[in-house]
C-alpha positions as CSV (number, residue, x, y, z in Angstrom):
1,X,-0.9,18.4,21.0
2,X,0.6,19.3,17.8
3,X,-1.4,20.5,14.6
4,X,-1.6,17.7,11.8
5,X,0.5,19.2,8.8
6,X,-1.3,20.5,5.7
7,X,-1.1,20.2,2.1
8,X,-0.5,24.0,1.1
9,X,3.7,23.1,0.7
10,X,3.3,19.8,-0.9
11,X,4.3,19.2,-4.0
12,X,5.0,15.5,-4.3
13,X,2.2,12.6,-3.8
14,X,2.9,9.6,-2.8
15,X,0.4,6.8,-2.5
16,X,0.3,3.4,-1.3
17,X,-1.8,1.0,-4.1
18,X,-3.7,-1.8,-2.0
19,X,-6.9,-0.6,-0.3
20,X,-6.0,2.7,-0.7
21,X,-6.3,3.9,-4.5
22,X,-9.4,1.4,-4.7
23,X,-11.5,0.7,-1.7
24,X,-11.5,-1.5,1.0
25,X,-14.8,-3.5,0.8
26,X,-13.4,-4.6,-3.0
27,X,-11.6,-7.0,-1.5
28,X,-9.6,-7.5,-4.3
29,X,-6.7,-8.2,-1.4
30,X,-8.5,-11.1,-0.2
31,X,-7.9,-12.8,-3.4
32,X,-3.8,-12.6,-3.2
33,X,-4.1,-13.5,0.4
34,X,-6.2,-16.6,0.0
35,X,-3.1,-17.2,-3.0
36,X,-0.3,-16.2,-0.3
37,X,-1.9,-19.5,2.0
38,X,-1.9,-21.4,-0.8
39,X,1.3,-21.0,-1.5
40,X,2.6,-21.0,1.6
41,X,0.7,-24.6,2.3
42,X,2.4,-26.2,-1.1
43,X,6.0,-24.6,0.0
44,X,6.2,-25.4,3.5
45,X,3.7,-28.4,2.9
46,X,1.8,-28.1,6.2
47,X,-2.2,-27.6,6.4
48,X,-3.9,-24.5,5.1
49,X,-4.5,-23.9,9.2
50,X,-1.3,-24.3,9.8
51,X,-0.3,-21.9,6.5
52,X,-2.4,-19.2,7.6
53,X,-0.9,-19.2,11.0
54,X,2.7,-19.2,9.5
55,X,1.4,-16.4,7.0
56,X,0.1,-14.3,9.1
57,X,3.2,-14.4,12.0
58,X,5.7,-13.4,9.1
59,X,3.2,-10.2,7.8
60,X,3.3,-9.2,11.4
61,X,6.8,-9.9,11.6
62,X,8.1,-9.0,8.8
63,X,6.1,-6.5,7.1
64,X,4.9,-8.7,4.0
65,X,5.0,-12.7,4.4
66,X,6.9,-12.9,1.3
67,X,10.4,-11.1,3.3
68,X,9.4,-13.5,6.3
69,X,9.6,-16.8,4.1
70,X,12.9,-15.3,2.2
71,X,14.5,-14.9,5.8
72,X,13.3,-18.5,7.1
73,X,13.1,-20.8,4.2
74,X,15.1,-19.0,1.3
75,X,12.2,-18.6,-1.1
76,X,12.4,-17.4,-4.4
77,X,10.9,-13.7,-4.9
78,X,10.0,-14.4,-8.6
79,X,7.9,-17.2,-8.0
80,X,6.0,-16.0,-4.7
81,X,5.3,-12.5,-6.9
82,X,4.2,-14.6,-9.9
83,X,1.4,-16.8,-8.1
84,X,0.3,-14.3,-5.7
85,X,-0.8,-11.6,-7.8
86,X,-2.3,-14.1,-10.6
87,X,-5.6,-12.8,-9.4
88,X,-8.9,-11.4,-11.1
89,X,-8.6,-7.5,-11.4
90,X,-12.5,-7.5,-13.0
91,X,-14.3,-6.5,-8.9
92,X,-12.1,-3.3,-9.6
93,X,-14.1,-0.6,-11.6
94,X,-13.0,2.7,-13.1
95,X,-13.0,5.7,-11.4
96,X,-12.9,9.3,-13.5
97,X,-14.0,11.2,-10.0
98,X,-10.2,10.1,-8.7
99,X,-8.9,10.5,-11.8
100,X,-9.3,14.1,-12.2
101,X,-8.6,14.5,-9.0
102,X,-5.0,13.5,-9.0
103,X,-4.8,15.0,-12.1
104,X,-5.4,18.4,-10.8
105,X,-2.7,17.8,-7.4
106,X,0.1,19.8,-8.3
107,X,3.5,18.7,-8.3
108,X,4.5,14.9,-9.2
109,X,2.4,11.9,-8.3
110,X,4.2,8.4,-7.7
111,X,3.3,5.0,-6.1
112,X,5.2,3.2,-3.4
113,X,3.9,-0.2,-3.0
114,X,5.0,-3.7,-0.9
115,X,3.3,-5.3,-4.4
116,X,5.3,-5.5,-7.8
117,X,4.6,-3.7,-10.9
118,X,2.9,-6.4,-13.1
119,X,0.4,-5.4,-10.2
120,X,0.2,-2.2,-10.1
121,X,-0.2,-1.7,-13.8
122,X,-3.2,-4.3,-13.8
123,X,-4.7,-2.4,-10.7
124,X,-4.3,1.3,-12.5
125,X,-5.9,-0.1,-15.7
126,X,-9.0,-1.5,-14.2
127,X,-8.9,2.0,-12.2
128,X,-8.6,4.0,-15.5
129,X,-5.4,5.4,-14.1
130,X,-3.0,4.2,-16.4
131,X,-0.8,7.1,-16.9
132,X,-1.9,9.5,-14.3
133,X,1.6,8.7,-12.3
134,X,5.1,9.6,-12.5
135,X,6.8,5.7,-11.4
136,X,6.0,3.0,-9.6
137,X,8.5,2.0,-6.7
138,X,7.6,-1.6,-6.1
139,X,9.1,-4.7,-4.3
140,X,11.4,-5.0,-6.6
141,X,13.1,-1.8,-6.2
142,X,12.7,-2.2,-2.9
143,X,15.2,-5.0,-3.0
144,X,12.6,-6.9,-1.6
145,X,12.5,-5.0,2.1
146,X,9.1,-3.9,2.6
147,X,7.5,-1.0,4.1
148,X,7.5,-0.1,6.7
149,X,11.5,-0.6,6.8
150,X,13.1,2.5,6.9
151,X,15.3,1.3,4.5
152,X,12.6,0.7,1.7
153,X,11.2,4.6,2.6
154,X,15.6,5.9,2.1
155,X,15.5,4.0,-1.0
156,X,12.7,5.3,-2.4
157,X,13.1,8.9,-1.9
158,X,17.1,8.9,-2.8
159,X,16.0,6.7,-6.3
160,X,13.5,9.3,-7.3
161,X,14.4,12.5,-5.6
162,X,11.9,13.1,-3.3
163,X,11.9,15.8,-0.9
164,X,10.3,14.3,2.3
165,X,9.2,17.4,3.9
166,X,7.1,18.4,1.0
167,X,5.6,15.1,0.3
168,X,2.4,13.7,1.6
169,X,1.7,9.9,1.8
170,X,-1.2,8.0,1.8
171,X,-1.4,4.6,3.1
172,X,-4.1,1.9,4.9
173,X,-2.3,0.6,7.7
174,X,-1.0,2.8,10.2
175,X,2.4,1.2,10.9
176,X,3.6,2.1,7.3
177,X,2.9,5.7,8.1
178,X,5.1,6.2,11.2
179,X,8.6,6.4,9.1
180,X,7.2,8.7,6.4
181,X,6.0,11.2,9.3
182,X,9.1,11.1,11.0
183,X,10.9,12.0,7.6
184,X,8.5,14.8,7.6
185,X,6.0,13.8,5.2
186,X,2.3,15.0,5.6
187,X,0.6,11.6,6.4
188,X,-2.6,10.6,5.5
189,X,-4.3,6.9,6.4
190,X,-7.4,5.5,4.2
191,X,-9.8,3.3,6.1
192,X,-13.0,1.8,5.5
193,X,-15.9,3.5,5.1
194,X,-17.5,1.5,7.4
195,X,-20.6,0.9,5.1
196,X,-19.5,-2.8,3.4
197,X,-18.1,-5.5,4.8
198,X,-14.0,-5.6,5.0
199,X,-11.8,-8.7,4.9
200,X,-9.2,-7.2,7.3
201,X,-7.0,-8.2,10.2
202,X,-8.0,-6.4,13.9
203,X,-4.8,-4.6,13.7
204,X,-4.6,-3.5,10.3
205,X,-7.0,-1.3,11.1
206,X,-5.9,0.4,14.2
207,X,-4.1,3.6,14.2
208,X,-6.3,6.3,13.4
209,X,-5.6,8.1,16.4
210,X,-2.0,8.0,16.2
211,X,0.2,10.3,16.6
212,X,2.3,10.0,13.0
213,X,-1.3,10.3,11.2
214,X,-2.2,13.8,10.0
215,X,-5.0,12.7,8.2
216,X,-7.8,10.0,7.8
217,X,-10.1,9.9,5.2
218,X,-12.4,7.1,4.0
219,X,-13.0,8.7,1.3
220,X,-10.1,9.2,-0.9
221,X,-11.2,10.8,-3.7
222,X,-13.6,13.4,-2.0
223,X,-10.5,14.3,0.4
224,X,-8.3,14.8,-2.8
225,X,-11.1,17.0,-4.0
226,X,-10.5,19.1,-1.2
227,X,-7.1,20.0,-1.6
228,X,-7.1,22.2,-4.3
């Protein structure tokens, strides 16, 4: 069996934004999937049952549900972005402890994300994090493919230089880890502490055995602690 890679060459961070830089049991993803359904439902105008079936096919499918309604029904990006992530940010509370953590990593810190930027920036500032990273590489500059298309991970790393063999990424689901591993990346997966009830799909939480995982932690900020 192989040793999981370490840290002590890294010196580019790269971390996923939902359920991972704020914790699972928050939640605060249940919110822009109960939106996704709904917009889904008024799109394709079928029953919420029937939306949550097609929403969850096209996630599987497609990586976010937003790509799988682009492919089958020509959606518009802008709007699906727009209503999804009109959400309430105020279950998300600040956190100094992670703060100062990333703060002391060294090397650059950036965020790859399957959500947009409006997002991100509303997440960071509940999070008291504004400001603590490099760039955001979003849907958007994504040209819309998700993670985990290898495409989305090329992208990425060619738009901001990135070195993939002394990176290390963190992520929640397991599946977005396996390209970033076989770029070379040290890979580390958050899950649940198991403590508080999650809103989360059986397989979204698989994985934490697998071989492309280095790491798991379900406690971010006390593994970023350790680092250094």
């Amino acid at each position: 069996m192989t040793a999981p890679r370490g840290f002590d060459h890294v010196d580019t961070w790269v971390f996923d934004l939902d359920n991972t830089l704020y914790p699972h049991h928050v939640n605060l993803w249940q919110q822009v999937d109960a939106r996704i359904g709904e917009f889904v439902s008024d799109f394709l105008k079928v029953s919420a049952e029937e939306a949550r079936r097609i929403q969850k096919d096209y996630y599987r499918r497609y990586g976010t549900t937003m790509r799988g309604l682009m492919t089958e029904h020509g959606i518009s990006a802008d709007d699906f972005l727009a209503y999804v992530h009109r959400i309430d940010h105020s279950p998300l509370e600040p956190n100094p402890q992670m703060g100062a953590a990333i703060e002391r990593l060294p090397g650059r810190k950036l965020i790859l994300t399957n959500g947009s930027v409006d997002h991100v920036d509303a997440v960071l500032e509940r999070l008291g994090l504004t400001g603590h990273f490099e760039a955001v590489f979003d849907i958007i500059a994504a040209e819309l493919e998700p993670k985990p298309s290898p495409q989305t991970y090329q992208r990425f790393l060619d738009l901001h230089g990135v070195d993939p063999v002394r990176s290390a990424m963190f992520e929640d689901l397991a599946r977005n880890l396996v390209v970033p591993h076989r770029l070379g990346m040290t890979t580390v997966l958050v899950v649940p502490d198991g403590v508080k009830e999650v809103v989360r799909e059986d397989w979204e939480l698989e994985g934490r055995d697998a071989g492309h995982v280095d790491h798991v932690t379900d406690d971010l900020t006390g593994f970023l602690q350790k680092l250094r």
